[in-house]
VOBA-1610 file (N, C-alpha, C; in pm, whole numbers, padded with zeros to 5 digits, always signed):
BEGIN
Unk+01988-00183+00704Unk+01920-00062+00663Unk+01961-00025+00522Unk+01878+00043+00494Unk+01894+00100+00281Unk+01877-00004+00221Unk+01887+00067+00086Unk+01832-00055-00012Unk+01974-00047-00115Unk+01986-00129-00207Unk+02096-00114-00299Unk+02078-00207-00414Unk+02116-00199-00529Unk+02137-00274-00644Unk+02225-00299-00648Unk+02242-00460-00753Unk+02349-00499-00764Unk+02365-00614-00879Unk+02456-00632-00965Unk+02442-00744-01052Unk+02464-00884-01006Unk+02436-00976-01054Unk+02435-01127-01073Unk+02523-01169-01194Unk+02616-01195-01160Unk+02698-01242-01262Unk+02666-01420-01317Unk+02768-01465-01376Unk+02706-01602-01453Unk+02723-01730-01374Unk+02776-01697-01294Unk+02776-01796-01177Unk+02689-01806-01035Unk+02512-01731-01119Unk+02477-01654-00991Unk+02560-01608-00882Unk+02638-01536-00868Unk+02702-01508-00699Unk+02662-01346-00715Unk+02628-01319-00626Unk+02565-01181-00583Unk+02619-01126-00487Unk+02697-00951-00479Unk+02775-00918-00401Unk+02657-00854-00286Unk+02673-00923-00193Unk+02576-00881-00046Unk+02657-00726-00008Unk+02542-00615+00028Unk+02633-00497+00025Unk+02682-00513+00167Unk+02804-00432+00147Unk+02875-00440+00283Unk+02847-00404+00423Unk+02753-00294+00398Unk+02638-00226+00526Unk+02581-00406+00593Unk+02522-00484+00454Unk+02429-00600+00511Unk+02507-00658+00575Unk+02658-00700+00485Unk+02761-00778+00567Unk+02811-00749+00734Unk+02786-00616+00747Unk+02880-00556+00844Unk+02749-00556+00993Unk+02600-00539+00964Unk+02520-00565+01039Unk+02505-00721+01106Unk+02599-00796+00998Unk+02550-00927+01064Unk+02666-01007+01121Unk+02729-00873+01164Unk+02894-00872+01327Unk+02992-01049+01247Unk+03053-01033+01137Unk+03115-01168+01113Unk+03064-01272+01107Unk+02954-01260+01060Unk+02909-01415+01054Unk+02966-01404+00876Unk+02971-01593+00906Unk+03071-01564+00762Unk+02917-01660+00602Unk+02762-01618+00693Unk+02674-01691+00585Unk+02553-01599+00625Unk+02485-01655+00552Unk+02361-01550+00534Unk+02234-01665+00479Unk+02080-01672+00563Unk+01995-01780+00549Unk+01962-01683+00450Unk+01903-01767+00325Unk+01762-01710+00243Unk+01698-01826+00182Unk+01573-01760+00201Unk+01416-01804+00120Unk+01343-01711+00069Unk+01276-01826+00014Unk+01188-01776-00061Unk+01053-01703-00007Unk+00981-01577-00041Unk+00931-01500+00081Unk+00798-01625+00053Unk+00648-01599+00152Unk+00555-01668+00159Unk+00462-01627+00089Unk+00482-01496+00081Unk+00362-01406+00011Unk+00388-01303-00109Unk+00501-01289-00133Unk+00567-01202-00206Unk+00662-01240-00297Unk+00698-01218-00442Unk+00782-01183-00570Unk+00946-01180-00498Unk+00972-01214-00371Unk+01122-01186-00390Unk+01184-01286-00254Unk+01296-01278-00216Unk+01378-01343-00164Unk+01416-01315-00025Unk+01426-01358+00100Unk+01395-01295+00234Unk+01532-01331+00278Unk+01592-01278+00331Unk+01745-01342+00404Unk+01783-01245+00545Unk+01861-01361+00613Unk+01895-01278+00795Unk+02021-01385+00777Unk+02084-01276+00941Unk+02146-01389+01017Unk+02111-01486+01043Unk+02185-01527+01184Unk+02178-01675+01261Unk+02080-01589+01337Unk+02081-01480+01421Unk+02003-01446+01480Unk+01867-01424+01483Unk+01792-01402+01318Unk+01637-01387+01282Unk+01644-01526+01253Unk+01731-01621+01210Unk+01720-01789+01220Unk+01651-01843+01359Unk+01709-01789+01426Unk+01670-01866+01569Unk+01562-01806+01631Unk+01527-01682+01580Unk+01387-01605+01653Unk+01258-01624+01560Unk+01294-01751+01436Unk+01206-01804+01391Unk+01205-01947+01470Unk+01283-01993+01490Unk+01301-02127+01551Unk+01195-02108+01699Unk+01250-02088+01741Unk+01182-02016+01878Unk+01036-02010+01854Unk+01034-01907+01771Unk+00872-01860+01741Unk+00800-01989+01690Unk+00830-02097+01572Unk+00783-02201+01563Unk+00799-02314+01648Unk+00862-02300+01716Unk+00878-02419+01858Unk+00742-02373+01958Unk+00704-02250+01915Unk+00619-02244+02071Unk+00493-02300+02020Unk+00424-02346+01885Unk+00327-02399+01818Unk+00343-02523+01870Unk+00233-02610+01904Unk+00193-02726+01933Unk+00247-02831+01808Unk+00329-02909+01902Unk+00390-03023+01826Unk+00302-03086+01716Unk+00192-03135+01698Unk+00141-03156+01650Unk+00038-03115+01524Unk+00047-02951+01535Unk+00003-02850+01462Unk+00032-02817+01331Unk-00074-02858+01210Unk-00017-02868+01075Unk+00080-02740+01038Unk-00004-02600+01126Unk+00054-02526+01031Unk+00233-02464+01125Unk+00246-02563+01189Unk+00419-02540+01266Unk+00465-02642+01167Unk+00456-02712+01102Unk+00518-02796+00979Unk+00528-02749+00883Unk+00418-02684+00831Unk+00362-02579+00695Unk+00507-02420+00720Unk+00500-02368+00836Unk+00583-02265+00860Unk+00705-02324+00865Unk+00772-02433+00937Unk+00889-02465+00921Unk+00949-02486+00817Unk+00844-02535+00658Unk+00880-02592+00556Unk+00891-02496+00474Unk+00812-02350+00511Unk+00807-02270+00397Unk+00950-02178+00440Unk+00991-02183+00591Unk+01109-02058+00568Unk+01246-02157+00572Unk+01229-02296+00651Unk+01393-02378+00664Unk+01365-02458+00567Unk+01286-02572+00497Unk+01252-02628+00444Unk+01287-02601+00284Unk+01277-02477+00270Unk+01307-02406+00109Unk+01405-02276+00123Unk+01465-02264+00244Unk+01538-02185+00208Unk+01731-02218+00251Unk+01831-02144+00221Unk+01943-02211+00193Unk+02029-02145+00270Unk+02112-02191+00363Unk+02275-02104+00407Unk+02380-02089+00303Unk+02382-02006+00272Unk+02482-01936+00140Unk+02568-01868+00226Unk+02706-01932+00209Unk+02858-01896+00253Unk+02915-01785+00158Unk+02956-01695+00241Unk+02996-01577+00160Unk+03174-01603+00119Unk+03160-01563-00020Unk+03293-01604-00050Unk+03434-01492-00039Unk+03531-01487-00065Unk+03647-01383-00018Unk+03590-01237-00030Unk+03528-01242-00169Unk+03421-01089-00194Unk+03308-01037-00145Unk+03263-01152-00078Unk+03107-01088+00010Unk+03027-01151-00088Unk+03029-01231-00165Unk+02930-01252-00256Unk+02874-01372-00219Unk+02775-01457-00267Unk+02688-01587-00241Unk+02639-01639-00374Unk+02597-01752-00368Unk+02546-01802-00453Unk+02393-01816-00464Unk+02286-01763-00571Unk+02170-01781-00516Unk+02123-01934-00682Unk+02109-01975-00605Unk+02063-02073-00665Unk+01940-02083-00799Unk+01930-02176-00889Unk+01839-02113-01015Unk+01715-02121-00922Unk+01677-02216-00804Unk+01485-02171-00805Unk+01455-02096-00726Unk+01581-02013-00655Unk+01565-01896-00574Unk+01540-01773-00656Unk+01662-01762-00767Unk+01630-01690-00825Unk+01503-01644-00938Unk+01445-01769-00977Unk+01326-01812-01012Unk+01209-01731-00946Unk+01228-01769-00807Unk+01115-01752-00764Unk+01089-01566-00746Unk+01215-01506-00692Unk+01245-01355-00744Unk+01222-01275-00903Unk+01238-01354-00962Unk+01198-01295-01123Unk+01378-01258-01156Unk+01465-01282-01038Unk+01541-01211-01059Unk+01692-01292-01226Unk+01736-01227-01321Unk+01799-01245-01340Unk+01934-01177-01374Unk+01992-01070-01407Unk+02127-00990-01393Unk+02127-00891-01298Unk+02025-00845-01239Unk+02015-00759-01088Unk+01943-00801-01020Unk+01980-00771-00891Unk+01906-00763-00799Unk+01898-00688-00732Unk+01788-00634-00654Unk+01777-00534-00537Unk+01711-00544-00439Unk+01855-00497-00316Unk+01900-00518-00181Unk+01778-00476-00123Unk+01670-00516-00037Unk+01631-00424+00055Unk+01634-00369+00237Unk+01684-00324+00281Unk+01725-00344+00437Unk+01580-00317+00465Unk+01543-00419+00585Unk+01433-00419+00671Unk+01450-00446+00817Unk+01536-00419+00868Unk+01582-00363+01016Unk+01601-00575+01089Unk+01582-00609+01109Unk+01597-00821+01132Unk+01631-00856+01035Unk+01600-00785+00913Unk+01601-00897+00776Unk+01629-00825+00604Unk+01627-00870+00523Unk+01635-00806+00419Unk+01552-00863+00300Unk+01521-00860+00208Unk+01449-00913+00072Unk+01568-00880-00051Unk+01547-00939-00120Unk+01620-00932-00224Unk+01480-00940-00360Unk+01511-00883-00444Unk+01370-00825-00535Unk+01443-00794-00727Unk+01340-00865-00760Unk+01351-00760-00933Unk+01395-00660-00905Unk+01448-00531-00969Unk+01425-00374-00977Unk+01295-00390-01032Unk+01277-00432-01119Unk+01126-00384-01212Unk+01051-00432-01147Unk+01064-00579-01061Unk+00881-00575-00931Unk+00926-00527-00791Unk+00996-00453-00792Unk+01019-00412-00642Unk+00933-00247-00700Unk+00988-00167-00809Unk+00935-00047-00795Unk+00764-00020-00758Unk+00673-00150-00820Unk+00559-00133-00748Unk+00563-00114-00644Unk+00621-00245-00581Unk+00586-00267-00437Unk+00632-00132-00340Unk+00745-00103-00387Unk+00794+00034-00302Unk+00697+00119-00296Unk+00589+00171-00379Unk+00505+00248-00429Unk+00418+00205-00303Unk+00335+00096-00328Unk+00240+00057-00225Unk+00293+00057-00087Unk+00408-00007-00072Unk+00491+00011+00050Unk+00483+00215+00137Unk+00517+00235+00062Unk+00515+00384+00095Unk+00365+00443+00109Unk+00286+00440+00025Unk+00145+00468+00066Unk+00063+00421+00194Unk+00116+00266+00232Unk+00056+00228+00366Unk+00138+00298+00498Unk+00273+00275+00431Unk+00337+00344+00578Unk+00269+00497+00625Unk+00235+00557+00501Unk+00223+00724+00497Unk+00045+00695+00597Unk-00011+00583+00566Unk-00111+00591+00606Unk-00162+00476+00782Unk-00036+00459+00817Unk-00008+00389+00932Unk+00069+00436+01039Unk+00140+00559+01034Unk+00227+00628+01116Unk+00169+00649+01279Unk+00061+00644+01303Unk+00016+00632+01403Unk-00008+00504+01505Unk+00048+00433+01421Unk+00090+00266+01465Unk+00177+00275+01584Unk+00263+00384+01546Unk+00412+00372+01591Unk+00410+00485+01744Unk+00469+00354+01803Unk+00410+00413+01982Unk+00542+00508+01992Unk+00511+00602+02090Unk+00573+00742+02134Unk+00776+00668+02203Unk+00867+00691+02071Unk+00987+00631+02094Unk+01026+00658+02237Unk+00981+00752+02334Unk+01029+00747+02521Unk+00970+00668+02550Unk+00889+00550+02497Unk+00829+00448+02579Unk+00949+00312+02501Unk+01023+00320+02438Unk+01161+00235+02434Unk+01254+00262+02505Unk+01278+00117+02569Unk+01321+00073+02645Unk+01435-00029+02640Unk+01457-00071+02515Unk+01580-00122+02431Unk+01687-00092+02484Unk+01801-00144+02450Unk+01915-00078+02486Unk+01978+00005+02325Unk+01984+00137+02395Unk+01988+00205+02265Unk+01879+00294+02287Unk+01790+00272+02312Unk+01645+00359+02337Unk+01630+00457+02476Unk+01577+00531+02437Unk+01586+00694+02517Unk+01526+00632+02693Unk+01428+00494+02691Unk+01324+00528+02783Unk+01416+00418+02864
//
């Protein structure tokens, strides 16, 4: 959850904020790629790892686009080991593909996070916020969760 900035020093390594670190219970790495549709950088645990795995396993073996999806999120994207500081290494065509070069910014998205320009994330936040403001009725009545954690 939240969003945060942060610099990239000259060894690309990027300090992952500690909220991100601390959501993802000791794991000592963090997957990222490159997003499919979007200006910035997508990263999870092992756990949104495997609920992609899953999700592309249930596609027919033979099915171009379960090859096409496997290649665009495992295929191009990297396990980055966090070092004594919480930091990672993002590589030049990751960062490439982000626009990103001396900042970056964090975004929490509840499974997952993006990593973004400041200067192309402020659009997107913009548009981001206008659809949500105009989608709120999406969102089913929280006593019908049933989660653990959830009221219902």
């Amino acid at each position: 959850l939240s969003s945060h900035e942060s610099g990239v020093d000259a060894k690309k390594r990027v300090s992952i904020p500690a909220s991100f670190r601390k959501a993802l219970a000791g794991e000592d790495s963090v997957f990222v790629w490159p997003s499919m549709d979007k200006a910035c950088l997508e990263g999870g645990g092992a756990r949104l790892v495997a609920q992609f795995e899953r999700a592309i396993s249930r596609l027919k073996p033979l099915d171009p686009r379960r090859e096409a999806l496997a290649y665009a999120i495992f295929g191009r994207g990297r396990h980055c080991k966090f070092d004594e500081g919480g930091r990672i290494v993002l590589e030049s065509d990751l960062l490439a593909h982000a626009g990103v070069s001396d900042r970056v910014r964090f975004v929490g998205l509840g499974d997952r996070f993006q990593l973004w320009s400041p200067d192309a994330h402020h659009p997107r936040s913009d548009e981001l916020l206008k659809l949500a403001q105009a989608s709120g009725d999406l969102l089913d009545p929280f006593e019908d969760d049933d989660r653990p954690g959830g009221t219902g």
